[in-house]
C-alpha positions, 0 to 999 in steps of 0.5 A: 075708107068711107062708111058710104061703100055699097057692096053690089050682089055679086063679085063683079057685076052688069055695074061694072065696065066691060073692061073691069068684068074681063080683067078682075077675077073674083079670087086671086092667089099669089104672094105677099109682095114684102114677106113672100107668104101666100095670100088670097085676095077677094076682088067685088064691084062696089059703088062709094063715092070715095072713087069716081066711076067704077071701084073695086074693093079689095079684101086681102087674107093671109094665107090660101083660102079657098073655103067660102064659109072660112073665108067668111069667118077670116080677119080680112084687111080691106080697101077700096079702088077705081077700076084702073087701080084694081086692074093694075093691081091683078097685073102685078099679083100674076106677075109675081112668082106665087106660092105652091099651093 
């Protein structure tokens, strides 16, 4: 990942593309696709220039975290996509059997 990502203010902000603002929720729970655990993902609007147009970063923990001061302090993994990948990527969590919680 570039050091040039800027993180915008809030989750998924007026930066974003109308499609991105209804399609990405901020949090999303579901199940690690390999190891079927529950994991929480944080989804935020970003500006980079790794990714043309819009891009989303995508913080993943294991677990289900719903504490934002724990989720702060939470080893998180990473990564940064164009809007079509991140809304892809909500559709195939929601699709996937989730976890009791």
């Amino acid at each position: 990942m570039s050091n040039d990502v800027k993180r915008t203010p809030s989750r998924v902000t007026d930066s974003a593309t109308p499609a991105l603002r209804r399609t990405i929720p901020p949090v999303l729970h579901g199940t690690d696709p390999e190891l079927g655990f529950p994991v929480t993902w944080h989804l935020s609007a970003v500006t980079t220039s790794d990714v043309d147009g819009a891009a989303v970063r995508i913080d993943r923990i294991a677990g289900s975290m719903d504490n934002p001061d724990l989720w702060m302090q939470a080893h998180k993994e990473s990564r940064v996509v164009s809007e079509a990948e991140a809304i892809e990527f909500v559709h195939a969590v929601q699709s996937r059997p989730s976890p009791m919680r």
